[in-house]
NUTOR-97595 format. One record per residue (C-alpha): x, y, z; residue in one letter. Coordinates in pm, 1 decimal, m for minus. Each point is the difference from the previous one (the first is absolute). Layout:
// NUTOR-97595
+----------+----------+----------+---------+
|        X |        Y |        Z | residuo |
+----------+----------+----------+---------+
|        X |        Y |        Z |       A |
...
+----------+----------+----------+---------+
// end
This chain:
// NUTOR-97595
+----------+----------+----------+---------+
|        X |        Y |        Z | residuo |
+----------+----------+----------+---------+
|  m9147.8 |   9724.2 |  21055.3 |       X |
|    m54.0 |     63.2 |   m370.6 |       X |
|     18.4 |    362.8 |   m194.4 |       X |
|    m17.0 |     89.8 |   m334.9 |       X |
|    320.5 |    112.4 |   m185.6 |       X |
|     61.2 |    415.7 |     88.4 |       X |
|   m163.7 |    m30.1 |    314.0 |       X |
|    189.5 |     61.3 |    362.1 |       X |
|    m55.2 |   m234.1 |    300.4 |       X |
|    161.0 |     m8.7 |    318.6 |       X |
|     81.0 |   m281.9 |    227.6 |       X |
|     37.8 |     12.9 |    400.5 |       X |
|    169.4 |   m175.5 |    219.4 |       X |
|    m93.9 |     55.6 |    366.5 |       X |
|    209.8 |    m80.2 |    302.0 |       X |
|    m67.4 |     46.7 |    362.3 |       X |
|    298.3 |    246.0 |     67.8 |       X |
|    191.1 |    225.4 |   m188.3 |       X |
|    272.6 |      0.7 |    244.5 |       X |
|    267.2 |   m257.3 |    m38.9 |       X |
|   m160.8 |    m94.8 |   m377.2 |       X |
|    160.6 |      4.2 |   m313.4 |       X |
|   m184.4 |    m95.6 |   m268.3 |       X |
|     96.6 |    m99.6 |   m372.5 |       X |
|   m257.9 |    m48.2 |   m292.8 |       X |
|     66.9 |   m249.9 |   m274.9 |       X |
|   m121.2 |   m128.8 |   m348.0 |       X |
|     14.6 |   m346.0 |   m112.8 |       X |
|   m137.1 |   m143.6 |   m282.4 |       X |
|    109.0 |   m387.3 |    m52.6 |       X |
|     57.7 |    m57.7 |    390.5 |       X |
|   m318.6 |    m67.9 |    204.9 |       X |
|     39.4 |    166.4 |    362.7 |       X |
|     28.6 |   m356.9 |    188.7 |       X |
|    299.0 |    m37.3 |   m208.6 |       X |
|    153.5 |    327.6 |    136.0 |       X |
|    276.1 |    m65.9 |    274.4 |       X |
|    336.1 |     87.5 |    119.0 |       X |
|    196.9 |   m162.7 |   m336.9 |       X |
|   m162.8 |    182.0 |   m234.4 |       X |
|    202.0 |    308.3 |   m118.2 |       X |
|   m308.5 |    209.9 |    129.9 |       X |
|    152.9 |    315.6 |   m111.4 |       X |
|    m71.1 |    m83.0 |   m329.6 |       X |
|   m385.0 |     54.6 |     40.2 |       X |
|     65.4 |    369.0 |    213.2 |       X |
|   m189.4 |    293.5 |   m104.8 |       X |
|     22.0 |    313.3 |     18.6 |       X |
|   m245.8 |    220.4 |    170.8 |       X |
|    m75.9 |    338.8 |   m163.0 |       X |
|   m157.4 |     99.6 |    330.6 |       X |
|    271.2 |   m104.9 |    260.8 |       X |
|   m162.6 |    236.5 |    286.0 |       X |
|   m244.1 |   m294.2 |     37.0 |       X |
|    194.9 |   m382.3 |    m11.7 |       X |
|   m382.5 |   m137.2 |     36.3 |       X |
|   m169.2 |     99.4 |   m355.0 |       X |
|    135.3 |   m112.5 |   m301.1 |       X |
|   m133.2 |    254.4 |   m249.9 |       X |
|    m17.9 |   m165.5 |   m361.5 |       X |
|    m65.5 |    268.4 |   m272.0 |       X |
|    m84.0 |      4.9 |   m371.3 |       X |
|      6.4 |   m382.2 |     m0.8 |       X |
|     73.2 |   m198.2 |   m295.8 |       X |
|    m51.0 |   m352.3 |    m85.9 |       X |
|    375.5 |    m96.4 |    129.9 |       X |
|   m127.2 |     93.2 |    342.5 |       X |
|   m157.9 |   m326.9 |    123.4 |       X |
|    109.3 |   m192.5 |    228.7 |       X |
|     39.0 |    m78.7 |    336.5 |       X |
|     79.8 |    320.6 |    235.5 |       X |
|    148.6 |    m83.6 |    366.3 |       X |
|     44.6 |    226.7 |    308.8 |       X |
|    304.4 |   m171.6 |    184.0 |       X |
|     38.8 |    136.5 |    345.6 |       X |
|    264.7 |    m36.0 |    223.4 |       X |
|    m37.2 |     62.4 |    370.0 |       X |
|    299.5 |   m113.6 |    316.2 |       X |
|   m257.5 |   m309.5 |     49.7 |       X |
|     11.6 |   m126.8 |   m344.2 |       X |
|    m88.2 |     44.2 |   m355.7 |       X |
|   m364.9 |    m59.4 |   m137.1 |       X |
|   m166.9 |     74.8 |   m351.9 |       X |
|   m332.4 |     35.8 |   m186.8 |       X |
|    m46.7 |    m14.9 |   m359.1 |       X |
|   m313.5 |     98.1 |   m265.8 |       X |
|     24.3 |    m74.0 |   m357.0 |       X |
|    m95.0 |    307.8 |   m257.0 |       X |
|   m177.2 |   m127.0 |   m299.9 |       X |
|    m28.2 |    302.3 |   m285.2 |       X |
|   m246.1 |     15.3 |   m247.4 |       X |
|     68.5 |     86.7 |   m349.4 |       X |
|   m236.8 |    234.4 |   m197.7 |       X |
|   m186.4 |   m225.2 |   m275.6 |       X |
|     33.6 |    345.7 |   m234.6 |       X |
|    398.6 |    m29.0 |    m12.8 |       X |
|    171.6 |   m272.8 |   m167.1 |       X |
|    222.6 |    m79.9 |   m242.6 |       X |
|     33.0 |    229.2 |   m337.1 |       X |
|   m195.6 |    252.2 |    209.7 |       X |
|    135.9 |    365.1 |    m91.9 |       X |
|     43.7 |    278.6 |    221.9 |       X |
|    m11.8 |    371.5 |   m184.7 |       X |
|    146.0 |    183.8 |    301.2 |       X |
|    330.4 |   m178.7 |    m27.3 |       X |
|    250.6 |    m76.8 |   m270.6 |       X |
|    m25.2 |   m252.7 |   m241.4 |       X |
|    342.6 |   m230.2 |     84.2 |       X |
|    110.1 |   m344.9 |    m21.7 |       X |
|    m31.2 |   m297.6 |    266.8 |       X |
|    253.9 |     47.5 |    274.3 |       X |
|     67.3 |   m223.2 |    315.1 |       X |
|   m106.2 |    185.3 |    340.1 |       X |
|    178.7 |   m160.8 |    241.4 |       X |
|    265.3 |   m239.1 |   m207.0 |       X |
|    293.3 |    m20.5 |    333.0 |       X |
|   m275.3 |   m205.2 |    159.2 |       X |
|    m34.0 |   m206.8 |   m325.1 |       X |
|    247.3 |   m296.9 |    154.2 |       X |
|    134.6 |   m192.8 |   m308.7 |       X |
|      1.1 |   m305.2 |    191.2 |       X |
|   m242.3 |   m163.2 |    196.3 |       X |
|     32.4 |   m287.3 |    271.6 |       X |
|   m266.5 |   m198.1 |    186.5 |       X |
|    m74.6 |   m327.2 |    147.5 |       X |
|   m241.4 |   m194.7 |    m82.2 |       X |
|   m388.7 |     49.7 |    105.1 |       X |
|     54.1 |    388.2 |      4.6 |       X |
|   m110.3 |    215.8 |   m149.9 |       X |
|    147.7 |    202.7 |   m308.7 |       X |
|   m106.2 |    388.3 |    m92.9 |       X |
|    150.6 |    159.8 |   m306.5 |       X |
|    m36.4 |    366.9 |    m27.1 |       X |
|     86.0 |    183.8 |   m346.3 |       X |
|   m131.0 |    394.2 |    155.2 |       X |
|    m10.7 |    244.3 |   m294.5 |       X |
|   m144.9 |    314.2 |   m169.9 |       X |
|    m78.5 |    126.5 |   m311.8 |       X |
|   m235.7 |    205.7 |   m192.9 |       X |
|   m199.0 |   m178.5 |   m143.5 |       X |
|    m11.7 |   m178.0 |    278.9 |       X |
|    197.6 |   m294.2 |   m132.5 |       X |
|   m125.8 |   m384.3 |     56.2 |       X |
|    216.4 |   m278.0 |    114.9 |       X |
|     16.6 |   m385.8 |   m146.7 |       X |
|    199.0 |   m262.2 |    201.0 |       X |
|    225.5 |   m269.5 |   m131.1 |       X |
|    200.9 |   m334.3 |    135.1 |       X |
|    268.8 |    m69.1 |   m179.4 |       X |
|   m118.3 |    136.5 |   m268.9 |       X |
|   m376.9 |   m160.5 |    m46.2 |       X |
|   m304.9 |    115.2 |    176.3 |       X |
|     25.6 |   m134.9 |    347.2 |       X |
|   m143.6 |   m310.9 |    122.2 |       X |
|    m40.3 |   m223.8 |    341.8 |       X |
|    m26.7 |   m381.0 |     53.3 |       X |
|   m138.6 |     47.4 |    320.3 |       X |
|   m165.8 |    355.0 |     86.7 |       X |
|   m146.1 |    314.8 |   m168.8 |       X |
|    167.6 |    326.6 |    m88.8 |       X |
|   m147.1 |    314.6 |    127.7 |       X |
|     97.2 |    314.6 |   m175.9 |       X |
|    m37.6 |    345.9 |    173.6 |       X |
|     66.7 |    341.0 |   m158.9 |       X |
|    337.5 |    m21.3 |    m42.8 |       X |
|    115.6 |   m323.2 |    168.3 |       X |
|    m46.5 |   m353.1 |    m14.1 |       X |
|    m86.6 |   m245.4 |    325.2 |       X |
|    118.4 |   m375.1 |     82.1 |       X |
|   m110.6 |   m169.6 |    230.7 |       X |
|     91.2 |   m400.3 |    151.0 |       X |
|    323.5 |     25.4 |   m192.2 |       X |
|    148.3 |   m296.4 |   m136.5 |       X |
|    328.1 |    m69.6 |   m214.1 |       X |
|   m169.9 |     41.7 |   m298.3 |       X |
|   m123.8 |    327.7 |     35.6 |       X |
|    402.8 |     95.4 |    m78.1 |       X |
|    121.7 |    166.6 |   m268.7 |       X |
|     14.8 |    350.7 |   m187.6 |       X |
|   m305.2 |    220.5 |     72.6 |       X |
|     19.7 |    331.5 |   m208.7 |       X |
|   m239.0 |    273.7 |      1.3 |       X |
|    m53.6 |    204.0 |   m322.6 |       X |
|   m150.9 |    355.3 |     18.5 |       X |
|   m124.4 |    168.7 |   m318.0 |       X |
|   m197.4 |    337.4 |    m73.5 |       X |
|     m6.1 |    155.3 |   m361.6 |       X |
|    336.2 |    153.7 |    101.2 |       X |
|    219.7 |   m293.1 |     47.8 |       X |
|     14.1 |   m316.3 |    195.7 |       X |
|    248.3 |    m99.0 |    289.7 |       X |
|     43.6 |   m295.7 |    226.0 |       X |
|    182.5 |   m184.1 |    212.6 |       X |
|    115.9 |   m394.3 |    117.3 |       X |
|    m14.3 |   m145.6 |    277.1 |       X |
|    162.0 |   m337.4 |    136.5 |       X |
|   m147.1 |   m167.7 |    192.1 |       X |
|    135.0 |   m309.6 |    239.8 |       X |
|   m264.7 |   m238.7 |    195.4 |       X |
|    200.7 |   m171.8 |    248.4 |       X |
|   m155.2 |   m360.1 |    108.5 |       X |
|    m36.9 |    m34.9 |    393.3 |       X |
|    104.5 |   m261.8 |    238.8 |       X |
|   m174.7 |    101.8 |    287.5 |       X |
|    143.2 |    m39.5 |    381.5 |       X |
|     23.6 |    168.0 |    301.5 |       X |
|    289.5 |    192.0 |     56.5 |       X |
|    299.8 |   m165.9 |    204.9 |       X |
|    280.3 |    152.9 |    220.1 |       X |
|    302.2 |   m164.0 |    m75.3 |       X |
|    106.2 |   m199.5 |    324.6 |       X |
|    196.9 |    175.4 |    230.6 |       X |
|   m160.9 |    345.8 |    m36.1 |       X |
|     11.5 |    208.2 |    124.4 |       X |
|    248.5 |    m55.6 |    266.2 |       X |
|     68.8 |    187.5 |    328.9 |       X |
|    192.5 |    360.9 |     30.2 |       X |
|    193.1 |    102.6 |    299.3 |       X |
|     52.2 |    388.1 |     31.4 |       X |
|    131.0 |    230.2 |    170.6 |       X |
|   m233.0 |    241.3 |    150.9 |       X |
|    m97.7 |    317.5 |   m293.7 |       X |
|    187.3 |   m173.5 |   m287.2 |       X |
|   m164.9 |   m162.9 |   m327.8 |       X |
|   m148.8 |   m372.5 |    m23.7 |       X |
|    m69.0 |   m153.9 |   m362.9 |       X |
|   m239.8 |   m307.1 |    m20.1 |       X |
|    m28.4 |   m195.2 |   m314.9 |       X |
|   m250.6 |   m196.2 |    m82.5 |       X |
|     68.3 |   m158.6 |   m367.3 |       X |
|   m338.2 |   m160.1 |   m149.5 |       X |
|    m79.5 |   m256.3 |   m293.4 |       X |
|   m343.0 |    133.4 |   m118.2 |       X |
|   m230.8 |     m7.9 |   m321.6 |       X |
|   m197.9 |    307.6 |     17.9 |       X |
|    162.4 |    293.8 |    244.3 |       X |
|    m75.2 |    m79.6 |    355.7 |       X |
|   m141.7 |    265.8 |    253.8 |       X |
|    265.4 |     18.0 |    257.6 |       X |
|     42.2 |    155.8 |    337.0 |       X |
|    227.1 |     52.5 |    303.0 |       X |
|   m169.9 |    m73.5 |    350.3 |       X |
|    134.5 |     28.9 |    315.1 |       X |
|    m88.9 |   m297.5 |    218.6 |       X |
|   m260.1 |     75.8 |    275.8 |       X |
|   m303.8 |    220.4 |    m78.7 |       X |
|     29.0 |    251.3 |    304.2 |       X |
|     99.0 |    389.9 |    m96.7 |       X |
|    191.5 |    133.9 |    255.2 |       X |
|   m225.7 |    347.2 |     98.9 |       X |
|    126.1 |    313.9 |   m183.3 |       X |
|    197.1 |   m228.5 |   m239.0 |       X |
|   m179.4 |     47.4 |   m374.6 |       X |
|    244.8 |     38.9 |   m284.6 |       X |
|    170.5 |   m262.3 |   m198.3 |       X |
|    323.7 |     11.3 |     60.1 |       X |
|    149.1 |   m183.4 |   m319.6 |       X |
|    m56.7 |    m37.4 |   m396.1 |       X |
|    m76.0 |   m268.0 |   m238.2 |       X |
|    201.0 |     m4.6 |   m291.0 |       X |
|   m156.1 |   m339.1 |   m231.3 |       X |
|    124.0 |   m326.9 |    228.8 |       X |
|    256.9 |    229.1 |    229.9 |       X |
|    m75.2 |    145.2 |    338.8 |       X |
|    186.5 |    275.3 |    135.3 |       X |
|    m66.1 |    110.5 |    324.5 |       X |
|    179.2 |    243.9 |    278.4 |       X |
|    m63.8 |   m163.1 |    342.5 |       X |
|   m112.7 |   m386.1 |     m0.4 |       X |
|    m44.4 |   m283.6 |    194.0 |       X |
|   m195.0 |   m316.8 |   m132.7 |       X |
|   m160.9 |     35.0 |   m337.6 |       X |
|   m185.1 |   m277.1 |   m213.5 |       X |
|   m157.9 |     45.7 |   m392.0 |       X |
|   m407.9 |    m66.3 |    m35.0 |       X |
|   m126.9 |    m19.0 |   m358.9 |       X |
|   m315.6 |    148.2 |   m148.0 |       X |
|   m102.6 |    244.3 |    304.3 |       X |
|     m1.8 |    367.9 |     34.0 |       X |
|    361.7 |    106.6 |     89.7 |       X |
|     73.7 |    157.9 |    308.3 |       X |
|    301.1 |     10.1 |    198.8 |       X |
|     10.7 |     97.1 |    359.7 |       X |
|    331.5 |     74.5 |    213.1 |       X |
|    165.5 |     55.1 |    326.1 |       X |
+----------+----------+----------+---------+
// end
């Protein structure tokens, strides 16, 4: 979907029943919706709805450039959990730019609009990709140069895509580390701000469960069993808790237990075993 900057859109998420449904909308801007799973943080990317009386619409008003992204409707139901994303692309108007002056407001200096998500310092592997946002105001509207340790920046392998206030990375290698600092300026006064920036070098492998794990549990019946399941990985595995068999007893639908990183905690247990890189579902006696 694209829109122009001011506008209001709306997204909708339809499911088949209301009943039993509970549905959570999120943004994400550097994480494409294949990468989404159960060890991301995913309350990170909540959002929250100005019109709760209806879970399904998304209502995006007076948009602005910082908008875009990708928008998913995460819904949860007793049979599972399923998403669908769209990604919002705004248009800026060709009119406004930088040194543009608006009468109806007061002349002031450049000021950072959202500096507590302005993270000093900045960690990815390799082959990612890197997004640098500087978000500020100003009237005049102020303009923004870019610096690497202290020289315009360069790439030995790649280009360098600047957007309004931000600046985009992509394929990642070691050399693209260093200082980047953005420097906003309007007749008033300039700011800015640095940025370090780590590019870790990968090793790739598939994740291994160190032998022995996770081992069996004996319980009593109603008290607590803990499963570990410690892992040697390079990127951050997808990991979930099956119970062996695929049958659901009838009337049986909730999950009776919580994932908490490479732990399993769970009320009433018999046989358990650890699947990587599937939807995670746990069913129960």
């Amino acid at each position: 979907m694209s829109v122009k900057v001011g506008d209001t859109t709306y997204f909708v998420c339809k499911v088949a029943s209301k009943n039993n449904s509970q549905i959570v909308w999120l943004r994400h801007e550097d994480i494409h919706p294949s990468q989404l799973n159960a060890t991301n943080s995913l309350k990170q990317f909540y959002l929250n709805l100005t019109h709760k009386d209806d879970s399904q619409r998304l209502v995006l008003e007076k948009i602005q450039t910082s908008d875009h992204g990708w928008y998913t409707c995460l819904v949860t139901t007793p049979q599972g959990t399923d998403f669908s994303s769209a990604w919002l692309q705004v248009i800026e108007d060709r009119h406004s730019g930088a040194n543009s002056y608006n009468d109806s407001e007061v002349q002031k200096e450049p000021r950072f609009t959202k500096p507590k998500n302005m993270h000093k310092i900045i960690v990815k592997p390799a082959g990612n990709m890197l997004k640098i946002k500087c978000p500020a105001s100003g009237n005049p509207t102020p303009n923004i140069t870019w610096y690497k340790n202290g020289t315009t920046p360069d790439r030995s392998l790649g280009t360098i895509n600047y957007n309004q206030w931000s600046i985009v990375l992509e394929d990642l290698t070691t050399f693209d580390a260093g200082n980047y600092t953005c420097v906003i300026c309007n007749i008033y006064g300039c700011i800015n701000s640095t940025f370090k920036v780590h590019v870790q070098e990968r090793y790739p492998h598939r994740p291994y469960i160190k032998e022995g794990f996770p081992q069996n549990v004996t319980i009593l019946v109603n008290s607590t069993a803990v499963f570990h399941c410690p892992l040697l990985f390079d990127l951050e595995p997808y990991i979930e808790w099956l119970k062996i068999g695929l049958h659901i007893p009838a009337g049986e639908t909730t999950p009776n237990g919580t994932v908490i990183q490479v732990f399993f905690l769970i009320s009433c247990v018999t046989v358990i075993i650890w699947l990587p890189y599937k939807l995670a579902k746990i069913f129960h006696k």
